[in-house]
C-alpha positions as CSV (number, residue, x, y, z in Angstrom):
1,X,-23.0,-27.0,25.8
2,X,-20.2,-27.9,28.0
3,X,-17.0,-25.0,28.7
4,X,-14.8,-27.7,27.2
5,X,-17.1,-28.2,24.3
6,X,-17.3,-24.6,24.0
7,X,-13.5,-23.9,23.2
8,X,-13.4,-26.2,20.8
9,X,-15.2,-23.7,17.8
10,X,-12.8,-20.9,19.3
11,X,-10.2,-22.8,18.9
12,X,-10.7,-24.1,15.6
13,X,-11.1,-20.1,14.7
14,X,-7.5,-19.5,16.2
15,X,-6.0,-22.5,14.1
16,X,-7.7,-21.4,11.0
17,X,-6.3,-17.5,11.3
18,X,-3.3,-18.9,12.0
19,X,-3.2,-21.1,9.1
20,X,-4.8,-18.3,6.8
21,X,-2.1,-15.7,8.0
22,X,1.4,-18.7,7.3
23,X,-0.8,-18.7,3.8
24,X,-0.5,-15.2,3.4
25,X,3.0,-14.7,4.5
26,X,4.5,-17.6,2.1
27,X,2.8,-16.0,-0.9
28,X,4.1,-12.5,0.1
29,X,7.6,-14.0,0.3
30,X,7.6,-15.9,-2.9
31,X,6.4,-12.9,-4.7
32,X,9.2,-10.9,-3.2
33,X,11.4,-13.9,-4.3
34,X,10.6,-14.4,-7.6
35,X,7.8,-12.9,-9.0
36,X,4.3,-14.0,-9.9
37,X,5.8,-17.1,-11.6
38,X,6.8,-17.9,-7.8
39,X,3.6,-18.3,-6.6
40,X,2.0,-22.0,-7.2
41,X,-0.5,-23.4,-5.1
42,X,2.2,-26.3,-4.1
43,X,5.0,-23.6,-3.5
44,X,2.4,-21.7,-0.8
45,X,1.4,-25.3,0.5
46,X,4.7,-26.5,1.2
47,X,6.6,-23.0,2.4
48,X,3.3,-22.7,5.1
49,X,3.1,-26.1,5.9
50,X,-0.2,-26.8,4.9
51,X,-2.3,-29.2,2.5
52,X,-2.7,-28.0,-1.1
53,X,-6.2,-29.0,-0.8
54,X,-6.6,-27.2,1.8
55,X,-5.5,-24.2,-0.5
56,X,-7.9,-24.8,-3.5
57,X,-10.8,-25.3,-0.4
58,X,-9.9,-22.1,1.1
59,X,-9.1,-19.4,-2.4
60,X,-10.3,-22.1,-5.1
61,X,-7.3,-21.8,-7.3
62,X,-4.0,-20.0,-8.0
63,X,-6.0,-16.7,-9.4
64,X,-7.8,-16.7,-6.3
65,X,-5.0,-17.1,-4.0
66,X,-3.4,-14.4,-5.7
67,X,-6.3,-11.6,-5.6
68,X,-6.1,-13.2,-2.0
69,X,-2.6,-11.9,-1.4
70,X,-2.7,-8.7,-2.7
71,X,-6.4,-7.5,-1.0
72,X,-4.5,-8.5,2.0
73,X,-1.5,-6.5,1.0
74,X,-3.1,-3.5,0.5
75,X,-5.5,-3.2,3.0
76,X,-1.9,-4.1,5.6
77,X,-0.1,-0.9,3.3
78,X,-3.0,1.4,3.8
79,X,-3.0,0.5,7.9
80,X,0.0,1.7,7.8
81,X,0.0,4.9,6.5
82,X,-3.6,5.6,7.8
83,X,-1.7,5.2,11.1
84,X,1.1,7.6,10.4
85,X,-1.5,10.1,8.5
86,X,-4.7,10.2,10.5
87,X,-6.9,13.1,11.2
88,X,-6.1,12.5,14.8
89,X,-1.9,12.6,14.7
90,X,-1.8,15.0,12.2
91,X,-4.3,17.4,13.9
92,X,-1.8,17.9,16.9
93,X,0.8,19.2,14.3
94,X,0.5,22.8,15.0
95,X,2.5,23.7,11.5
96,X,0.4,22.9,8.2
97,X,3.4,22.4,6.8
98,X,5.2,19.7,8.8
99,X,1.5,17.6,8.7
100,X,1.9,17.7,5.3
101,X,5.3,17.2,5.0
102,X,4.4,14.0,7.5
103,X,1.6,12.4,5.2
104,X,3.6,12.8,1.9
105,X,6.5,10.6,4.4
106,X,3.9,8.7,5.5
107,X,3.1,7.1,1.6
108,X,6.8,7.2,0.6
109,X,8.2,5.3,3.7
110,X,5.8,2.3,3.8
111,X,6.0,2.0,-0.1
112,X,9.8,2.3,0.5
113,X,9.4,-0.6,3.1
114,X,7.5,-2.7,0.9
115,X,8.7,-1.7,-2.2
116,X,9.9,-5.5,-3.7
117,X,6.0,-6.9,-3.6
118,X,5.1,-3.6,-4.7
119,X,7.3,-3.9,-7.9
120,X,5.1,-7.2,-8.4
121,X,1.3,-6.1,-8.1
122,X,2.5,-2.7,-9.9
123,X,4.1,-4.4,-13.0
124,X,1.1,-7.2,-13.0
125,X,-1.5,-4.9,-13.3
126,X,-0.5,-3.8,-16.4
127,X,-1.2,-7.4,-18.1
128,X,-3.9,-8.4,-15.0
129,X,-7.5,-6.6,-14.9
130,X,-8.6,-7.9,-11.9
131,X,-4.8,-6.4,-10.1
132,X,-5.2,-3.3,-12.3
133,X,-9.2,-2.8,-11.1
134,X,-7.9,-3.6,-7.0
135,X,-4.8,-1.6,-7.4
136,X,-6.9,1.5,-8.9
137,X,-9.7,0.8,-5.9
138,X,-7.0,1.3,-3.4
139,X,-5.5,4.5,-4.9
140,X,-8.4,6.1,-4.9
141,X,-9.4,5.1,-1.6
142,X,-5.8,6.2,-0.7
143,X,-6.6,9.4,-2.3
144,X,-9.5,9.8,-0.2
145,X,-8.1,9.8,3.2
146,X,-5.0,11.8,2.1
147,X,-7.2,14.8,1.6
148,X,-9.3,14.0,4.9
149,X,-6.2,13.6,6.9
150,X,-5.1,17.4,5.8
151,X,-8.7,18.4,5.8
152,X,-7.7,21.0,8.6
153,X,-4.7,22.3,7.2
154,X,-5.3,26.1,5.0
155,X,-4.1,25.9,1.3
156,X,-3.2,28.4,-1.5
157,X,-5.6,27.1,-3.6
158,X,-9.4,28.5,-4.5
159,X,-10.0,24.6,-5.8
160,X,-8.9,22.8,-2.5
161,X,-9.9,19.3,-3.9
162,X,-8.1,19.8,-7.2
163,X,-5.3,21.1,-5.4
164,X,-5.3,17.7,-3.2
165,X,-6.1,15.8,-5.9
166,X,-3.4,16.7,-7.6
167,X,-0.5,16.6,-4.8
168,X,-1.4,12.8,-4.3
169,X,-1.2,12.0,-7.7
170,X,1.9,13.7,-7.5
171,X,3.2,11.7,-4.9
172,X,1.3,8.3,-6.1
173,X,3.0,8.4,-9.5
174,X,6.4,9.6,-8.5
175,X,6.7,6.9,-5.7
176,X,5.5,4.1,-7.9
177,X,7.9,4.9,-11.1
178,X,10.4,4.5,-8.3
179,X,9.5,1.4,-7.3
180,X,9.2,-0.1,-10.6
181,X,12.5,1.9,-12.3
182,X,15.1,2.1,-8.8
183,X,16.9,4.9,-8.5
184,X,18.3,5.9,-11.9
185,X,15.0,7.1,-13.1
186,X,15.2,9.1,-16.2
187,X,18.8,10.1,-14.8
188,X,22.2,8.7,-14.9
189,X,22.5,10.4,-11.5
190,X,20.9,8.2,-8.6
191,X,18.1,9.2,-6.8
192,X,18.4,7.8,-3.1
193,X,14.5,7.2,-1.2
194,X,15.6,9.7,1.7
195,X,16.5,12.5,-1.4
196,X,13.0,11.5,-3.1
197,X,11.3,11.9,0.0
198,X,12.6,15.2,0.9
199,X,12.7,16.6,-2.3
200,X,8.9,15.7,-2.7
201,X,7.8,16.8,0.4
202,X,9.1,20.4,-0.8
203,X,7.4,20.1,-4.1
204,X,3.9,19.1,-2.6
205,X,4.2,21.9,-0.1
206,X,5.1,24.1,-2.3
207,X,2.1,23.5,-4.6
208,X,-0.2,23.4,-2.3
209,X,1.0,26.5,-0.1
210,X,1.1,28.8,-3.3
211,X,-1.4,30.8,-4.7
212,X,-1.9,29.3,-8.4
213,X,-0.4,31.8,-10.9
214,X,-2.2,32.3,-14.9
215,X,1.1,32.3,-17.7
């Protein structure tokens, strides 16, 4: 095989990531735009500049190029905060408290950043199996490394995985009732992201820093 003849797969590889990724990006903003409604195969097609065929070839239809989108999605959100919260970074904190207080920021800031697509898979997967099944999948993976990423830092706790457990559902279901209901929550009295995130920080510190007490 000639060098020339070569380059040619590679860069047909290139062209195709490149294509996949404007694919990806044009359902992400369409969601953000206007919902699940938004998202049609010749809406993607046309804001990406691509064929529709090429659509159905690639995800077979709209249900597929959805699931698409929001594997994607996910797996880009849980970068994120893996990046922010790993063992590594989080290690080098010598106070327990300020690692935790850094991975319950970690989850709040990058669903804060991405909080209108969010809003979308969130309310979907309460009428959508297949969202509901991928969204729980991620949580619990997200679970997962929250408790490895603090796996060095000393609790109050005699049940150390309960007590984990429990701050990230803490965190999980506070952050994602904010996403869906804004800042009034429950409240006539606003609740801003930076006053969720501190005030959440101290809760999840709190509970897992202090010895359980029987009432």
């Amino acid at each position: 095989m000639t060098e020339t003849a070569a380059r040619r797969p590679a860069a047909h590889q290139e062209r195709s990531r490149r294509s996949r990724q404007d694919i990806l990006q044009a359902g992400y903003a369409l969601l953000e735009e206007g919902g699940v409604d938004a998202l049609t195969v010749a809406a993607v097609a046309e804001r990406a500049g691509v064929a529709v065929g090429s659509i159905y070839r690639r995800f077979g239809d709209k249900e597929g190029l959805l699931l698409t989108i929001q594997r994607a999605f996910t797996e880009n959100l849980q970068a994120e905060i893996a990046e922010r919260a790993s063992v590594e970074r989080l290690s080098l904190l010598r106070d327990p408290a300020v690692a935790v207080a850094e991975a319950v920021g970690a989850h709040i800031d990058a669903f804060q950043a991405h909080e209108a697509l969010l809003r979308v898979f969130l309310l979907l997967g309460t009428r959508h199996e297949e969202v509901r099944k991928e969204g729980a999948r991620v949580s619990v993976e997200g679970n997962r490394r929250f408790a490895e990423a603090l796996d060095h830092v000393p609790i109050g706790h005699p049940d150390r995985a309960a007590a984990l457990d429990f701050a990230y559902r803490l965190i999980y279901a506070t952050v994602a009732h904010r996403v869906i209901q804004g800042e009034f929550l429950e409240s006539d009295r606003p609740l801003p992201w930076s006053e969720l995130r501190s005030h959440l920080q101290t809760a999840v510190i709190s509970h897992l820093f202090s010895a359980p007490r029987d009432y």
